[in-house]
C-alpha positions in Angstrom: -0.3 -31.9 -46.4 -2.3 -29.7 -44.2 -1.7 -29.2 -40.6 -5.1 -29.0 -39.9 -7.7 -30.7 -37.9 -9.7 -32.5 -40.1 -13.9 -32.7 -39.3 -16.8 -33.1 -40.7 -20.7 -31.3 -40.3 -23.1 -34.0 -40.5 -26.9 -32.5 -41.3 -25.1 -29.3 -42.7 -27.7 -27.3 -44.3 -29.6 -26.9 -40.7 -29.2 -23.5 -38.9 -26.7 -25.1 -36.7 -24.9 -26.6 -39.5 -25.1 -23.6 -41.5 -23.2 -21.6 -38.0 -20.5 -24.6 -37.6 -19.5 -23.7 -41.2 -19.3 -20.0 -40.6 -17.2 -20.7 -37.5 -14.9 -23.0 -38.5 -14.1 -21.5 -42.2 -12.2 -19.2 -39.5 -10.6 -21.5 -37.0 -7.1 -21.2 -37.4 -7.0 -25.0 -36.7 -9.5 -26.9 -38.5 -10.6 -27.8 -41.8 -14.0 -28.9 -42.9 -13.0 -31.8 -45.0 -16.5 -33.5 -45.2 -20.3 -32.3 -45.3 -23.2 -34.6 -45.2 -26.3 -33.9 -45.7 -29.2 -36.2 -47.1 -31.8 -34.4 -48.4 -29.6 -32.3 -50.8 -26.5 -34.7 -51.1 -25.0 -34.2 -54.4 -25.4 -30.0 -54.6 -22.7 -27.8 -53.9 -23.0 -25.5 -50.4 -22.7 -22.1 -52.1 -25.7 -23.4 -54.1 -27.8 -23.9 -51.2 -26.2 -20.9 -49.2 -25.2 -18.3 -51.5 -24.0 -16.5 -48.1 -21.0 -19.7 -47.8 -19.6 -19.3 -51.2 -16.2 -18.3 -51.6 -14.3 -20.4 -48.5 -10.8 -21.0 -49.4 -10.6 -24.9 -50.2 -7.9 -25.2 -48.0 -10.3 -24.8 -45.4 -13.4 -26.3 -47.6 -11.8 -28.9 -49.7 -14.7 -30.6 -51.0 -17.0 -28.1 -51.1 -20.1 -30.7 -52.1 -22.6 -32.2 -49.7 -22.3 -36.1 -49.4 -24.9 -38.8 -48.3 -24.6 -39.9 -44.3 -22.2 -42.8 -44.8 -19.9 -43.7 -41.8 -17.6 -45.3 -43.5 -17.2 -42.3 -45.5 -16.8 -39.8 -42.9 -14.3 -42.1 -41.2 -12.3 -41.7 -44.1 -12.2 -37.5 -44.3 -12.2 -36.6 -40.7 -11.4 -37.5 -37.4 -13.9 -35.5 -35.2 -17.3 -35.3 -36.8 -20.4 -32.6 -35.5 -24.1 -33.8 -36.0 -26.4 -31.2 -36.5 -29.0 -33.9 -36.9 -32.4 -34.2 -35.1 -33.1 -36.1 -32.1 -33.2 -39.5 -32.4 -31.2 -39.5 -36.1 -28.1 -38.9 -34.2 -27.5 -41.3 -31.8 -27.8 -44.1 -34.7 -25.0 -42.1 -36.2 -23.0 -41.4 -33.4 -22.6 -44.7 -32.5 -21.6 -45.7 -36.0 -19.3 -43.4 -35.7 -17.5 -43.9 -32.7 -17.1 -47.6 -33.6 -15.0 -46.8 -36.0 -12.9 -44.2 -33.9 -14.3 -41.3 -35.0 -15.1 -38.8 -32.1 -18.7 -37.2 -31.9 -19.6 -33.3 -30.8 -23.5 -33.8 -30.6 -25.6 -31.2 -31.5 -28.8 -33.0 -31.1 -30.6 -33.7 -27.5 -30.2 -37.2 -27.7 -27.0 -37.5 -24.8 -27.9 -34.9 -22.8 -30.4 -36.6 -20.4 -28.6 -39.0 -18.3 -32.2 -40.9 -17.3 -32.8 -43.3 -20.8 -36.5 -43.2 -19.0 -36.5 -39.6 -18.7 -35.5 -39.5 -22.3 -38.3 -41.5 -23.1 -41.1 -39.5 -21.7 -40.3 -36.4 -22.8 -38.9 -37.2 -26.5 -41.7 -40.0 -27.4 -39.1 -42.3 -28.6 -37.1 -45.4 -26.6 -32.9 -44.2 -26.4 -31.5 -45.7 -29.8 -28.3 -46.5 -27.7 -28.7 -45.8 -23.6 -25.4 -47.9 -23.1 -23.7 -44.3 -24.8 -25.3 -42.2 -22.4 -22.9 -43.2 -19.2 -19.8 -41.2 -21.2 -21.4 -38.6 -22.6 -19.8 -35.5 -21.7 -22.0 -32.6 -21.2 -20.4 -29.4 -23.1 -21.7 -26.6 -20.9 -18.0 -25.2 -21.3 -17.4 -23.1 -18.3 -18.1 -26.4 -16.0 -17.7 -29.2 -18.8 -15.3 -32.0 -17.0 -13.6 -34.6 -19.1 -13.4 -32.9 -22.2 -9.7 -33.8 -23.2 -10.6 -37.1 -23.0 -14.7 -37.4 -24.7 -15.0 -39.4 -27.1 -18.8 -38.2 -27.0 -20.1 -34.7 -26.2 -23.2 -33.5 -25.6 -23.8 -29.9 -26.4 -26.2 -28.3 -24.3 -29.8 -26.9 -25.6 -29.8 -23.6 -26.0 -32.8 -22.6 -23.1 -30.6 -24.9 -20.8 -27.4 -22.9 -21.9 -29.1 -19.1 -21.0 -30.3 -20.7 -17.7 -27.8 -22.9 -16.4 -24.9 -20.4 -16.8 -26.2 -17.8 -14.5 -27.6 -20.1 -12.1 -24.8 -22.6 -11.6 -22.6 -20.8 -9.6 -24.9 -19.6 -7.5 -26.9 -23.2 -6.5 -23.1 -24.9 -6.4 -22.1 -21.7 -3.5 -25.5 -22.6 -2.2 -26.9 -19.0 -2.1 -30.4 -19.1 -3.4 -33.4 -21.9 -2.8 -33.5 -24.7 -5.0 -36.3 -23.2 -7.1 -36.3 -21.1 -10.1 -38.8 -19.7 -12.8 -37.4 -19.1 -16.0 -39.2 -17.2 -18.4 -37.2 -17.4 -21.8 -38.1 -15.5 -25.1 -36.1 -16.9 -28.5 -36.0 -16.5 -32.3 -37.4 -18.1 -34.6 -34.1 -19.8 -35.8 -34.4 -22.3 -33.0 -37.0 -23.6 -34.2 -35.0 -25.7 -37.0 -35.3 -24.7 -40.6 -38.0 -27.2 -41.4 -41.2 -26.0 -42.9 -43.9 -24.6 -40.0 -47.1 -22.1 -40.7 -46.6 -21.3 -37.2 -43.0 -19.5 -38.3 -44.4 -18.2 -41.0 -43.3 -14.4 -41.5 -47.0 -13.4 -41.4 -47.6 -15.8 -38.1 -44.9 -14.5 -36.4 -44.5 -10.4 -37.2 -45.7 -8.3 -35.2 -46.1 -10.8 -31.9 -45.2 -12.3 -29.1 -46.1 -15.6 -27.7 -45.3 -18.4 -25.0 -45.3 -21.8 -26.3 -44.6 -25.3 -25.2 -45.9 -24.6 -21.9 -45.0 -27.3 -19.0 -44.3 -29.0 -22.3 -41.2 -28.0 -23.5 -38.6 -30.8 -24.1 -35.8 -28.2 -22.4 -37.6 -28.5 -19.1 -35.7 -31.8 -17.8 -32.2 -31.1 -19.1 -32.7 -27.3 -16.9 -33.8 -29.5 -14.3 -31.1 -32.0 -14.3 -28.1 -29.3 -14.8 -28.9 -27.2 -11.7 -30.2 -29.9 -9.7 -26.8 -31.4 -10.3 -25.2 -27.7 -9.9 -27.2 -27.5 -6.1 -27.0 -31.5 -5.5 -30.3 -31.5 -4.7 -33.6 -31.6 -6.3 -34.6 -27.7 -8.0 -37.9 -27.0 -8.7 -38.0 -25.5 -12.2 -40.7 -23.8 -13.9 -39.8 -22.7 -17.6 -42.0 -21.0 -20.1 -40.5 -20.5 -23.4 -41.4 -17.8 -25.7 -41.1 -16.6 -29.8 -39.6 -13.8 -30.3 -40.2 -12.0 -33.4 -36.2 -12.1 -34.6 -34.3 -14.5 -36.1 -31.7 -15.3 -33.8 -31.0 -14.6 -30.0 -32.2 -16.1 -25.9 -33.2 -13.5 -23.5 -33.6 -15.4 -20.3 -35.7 -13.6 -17.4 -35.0 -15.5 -14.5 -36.6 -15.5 -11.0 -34.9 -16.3 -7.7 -34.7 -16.5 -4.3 -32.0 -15.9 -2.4 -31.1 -17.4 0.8 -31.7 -15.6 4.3 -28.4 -12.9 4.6 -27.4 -13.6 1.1 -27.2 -10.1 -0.3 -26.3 -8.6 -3.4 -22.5 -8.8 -3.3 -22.4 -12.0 -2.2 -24.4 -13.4 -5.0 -22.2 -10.9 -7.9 -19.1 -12.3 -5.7 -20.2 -16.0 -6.8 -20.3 -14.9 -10.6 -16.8 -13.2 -10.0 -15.0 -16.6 -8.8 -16.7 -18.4 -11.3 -16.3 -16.2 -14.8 -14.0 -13.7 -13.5 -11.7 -14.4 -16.2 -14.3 -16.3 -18.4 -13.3 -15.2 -22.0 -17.1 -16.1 -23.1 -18.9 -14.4 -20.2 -20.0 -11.2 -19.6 -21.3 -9.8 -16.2 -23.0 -6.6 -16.4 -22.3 -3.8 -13.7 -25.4 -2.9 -11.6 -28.5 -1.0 -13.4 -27.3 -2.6 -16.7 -29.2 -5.2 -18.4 -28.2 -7.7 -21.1 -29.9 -7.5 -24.8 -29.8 -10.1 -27.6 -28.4 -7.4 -30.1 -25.4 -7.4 -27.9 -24.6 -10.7 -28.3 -25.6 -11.5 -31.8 -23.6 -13.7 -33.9 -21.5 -14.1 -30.7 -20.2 -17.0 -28.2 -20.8 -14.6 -25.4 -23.7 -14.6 -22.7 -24.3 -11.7 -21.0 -25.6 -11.5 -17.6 -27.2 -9.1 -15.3 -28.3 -9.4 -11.5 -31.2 -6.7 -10.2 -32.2 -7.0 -6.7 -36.0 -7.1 -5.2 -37.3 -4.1 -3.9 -39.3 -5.4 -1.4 -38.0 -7.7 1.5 -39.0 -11.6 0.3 -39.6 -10.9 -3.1 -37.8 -12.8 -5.7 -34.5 -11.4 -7.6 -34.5 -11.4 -10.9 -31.1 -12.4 -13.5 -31.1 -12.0 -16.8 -29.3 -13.9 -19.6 -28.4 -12.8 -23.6 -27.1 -15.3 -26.0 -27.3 -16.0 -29.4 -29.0 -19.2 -29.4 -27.7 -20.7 -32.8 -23.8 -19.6 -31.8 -23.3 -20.0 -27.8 -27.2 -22.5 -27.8 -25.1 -24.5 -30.3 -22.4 -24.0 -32.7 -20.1 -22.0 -30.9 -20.1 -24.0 -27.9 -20.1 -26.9 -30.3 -16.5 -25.0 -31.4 -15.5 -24.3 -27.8 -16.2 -28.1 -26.6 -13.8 -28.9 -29.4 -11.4 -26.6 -28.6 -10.8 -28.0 -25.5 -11.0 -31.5 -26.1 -8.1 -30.4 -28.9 -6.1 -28.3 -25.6 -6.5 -25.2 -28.0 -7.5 -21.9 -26.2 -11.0 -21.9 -25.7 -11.8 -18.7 -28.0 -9.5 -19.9 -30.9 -12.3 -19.3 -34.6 -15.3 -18.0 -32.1 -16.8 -14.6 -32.8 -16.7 -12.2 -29.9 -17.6 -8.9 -31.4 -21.5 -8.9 -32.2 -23.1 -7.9 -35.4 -24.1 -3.7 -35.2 -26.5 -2.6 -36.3 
């Protein structure tokens, strides 16, 4: 009889189910007892992903990807993930918790607290707005309630790269409640369905903005630090593709407050992630870059003041956006609602070269 939590990955063969497995087959308190995943229900992982063969099946049991049956997961595992799309998960999450099984979503569909909101941005009516009150919103460092979710929401990962060097800085009160964020990702957060646009020939070689004043991102930034200042922010965000696979560099502009200077603002980070294990703050003149951080639960952050008097500042922000954007916070949201130490089966060293 193991000692081990028992979960399951629901819409495994994603990017961000494919991360949850590589995670967890190293958590030192968890076994992945169930997968599920439609399309391919039936084949064997290490078919699909050469990369996951060979996990001991005491932490990969049942190594064969099922069909999405509730009842079935209900019977393997007692905390399920779903690395499913928008709009697919709710259905499934509420299935779920009705029969006691508690949720870690990867999705978007319980992050927005506004069903309306919601609405406009995602083209689709809530499937289940009454879920949305106790969603728990799994921005780890400032997460509240967590012991206790039954329901999490993990955070995007734009929102992530933004929100964690601006939160302590609107809560303090030290800049003006508006901020442009100009983020560049790889192509892995774009899901792993079929695109030309992420083509290897469409993408090589370039660098573009998309989604622009478009981006579905743009009202869970908005809510997070307008909830961080408690008061409206102003946020413009421009998304880019990066030609990489995977990583977030955030360029982020802002203004600080009259006789806020430099200290004060890196004094803010210091009481906030002074001893965060999944933070990093750069000394001055350094800068953050997604090799750093690759394959990592770490961000990475960096401060650099303006050099002329009323000119925006400008932070910057690493992560990895299919480990901190998603799975590994995913893992660190479940860590604590387990009262494990935060880091317990995250990667903290990155992948060099």
């Amino acid at each position: 009889m193991s000692d081990r939590l028992d979960i399951a990955i629901i819409g495994a063969t994603g990017y961000t189910g494919i991360e949850l497995i590589r995670i967890l087959a190293s958590h030192p308190k968890v076994r992945i007892a169930h997968l599920a995943a439609g399309s391919q229900a039936g084949q064997a992982i290490g078919a699909v992903f050469p990369a996951l063969l060979g996990i001991s099946p005491e932490l990969l049991p049942d190594p064969f990807l099922h069909p999405v049956d509730p009842d079935q997961i209900k019977a393997k595992a007692q905390i399920a993930f779903l690395g499913l799309p928008h709009a697919t998960a709710a259905p499934i999450a509420a299935a779920l918790l009705a029969r006691g099984v508690r949720v870690i979503d990867l999705s978007a569909d319980f992050r927005l607290k506004n069903p309306a909101t919601y609405a406009a941005w995602y083209n689709h009516e809530h499937p289940h707005p009454e879920l949305i009150p106790e969603a728990v919103y799994g921005l780890v460092e400032w997460a509240q309630g967590l012991p206790e979710a039954r329901l999490v929401a993990c955070p995007g990962c734009y929102p992530t790269s933004v929100s964690l060097p601006l939160v302590p800085l609107l809560k303090a009160g030290l800049i003006a409640p508006q901020v442009i964020a100009s983020c560049a990702s790889g192509t892995s957060g774009a899901g792993r369905s079929a695109k030309v646009s992420q083509l290897y020939a469409e993408v090589a070689e370039g660098f573009r903005a998309y989604g622009v004043e478009q981006h579905r991102h743009t009202p869970e930034i908005t809510q997070t630090l307008s909830l961080a200042a408690e008061t409206p922010v102003r946020v413009t965000f421009t998304p880019h593709l990066l030609p990489i696979d995977r990583g977030i560099l955030a360029t982020l502009y802002i203004q600080p407050k009259p006789g806020v200077d430099e200290a004060t603002l890196r004094q803010a980070w210091v009481e906030a992630y002074g001893d965060a294990p999944l933070i990093r703050l750069l000394p001055p003149g350094a800068q953050p870059d997604t090799k750093d951080v690759r394959g990592t639960a770490i961000a990475a952050m960096a401060l650099t003041p303006a050099r002329e008097e009323g000119a925006p500042w400008v932070v910057t922000c690493a992560i990895d956006n299919l480990n901190r954007g998603a799975s590994g916070q995913a893992v660190a949201c479940l860590n604590l609602m387990m009262g494990w130490p935060l880091i317990a089966g995250l990667p903290l060293v990155a992948l060099v070269p």
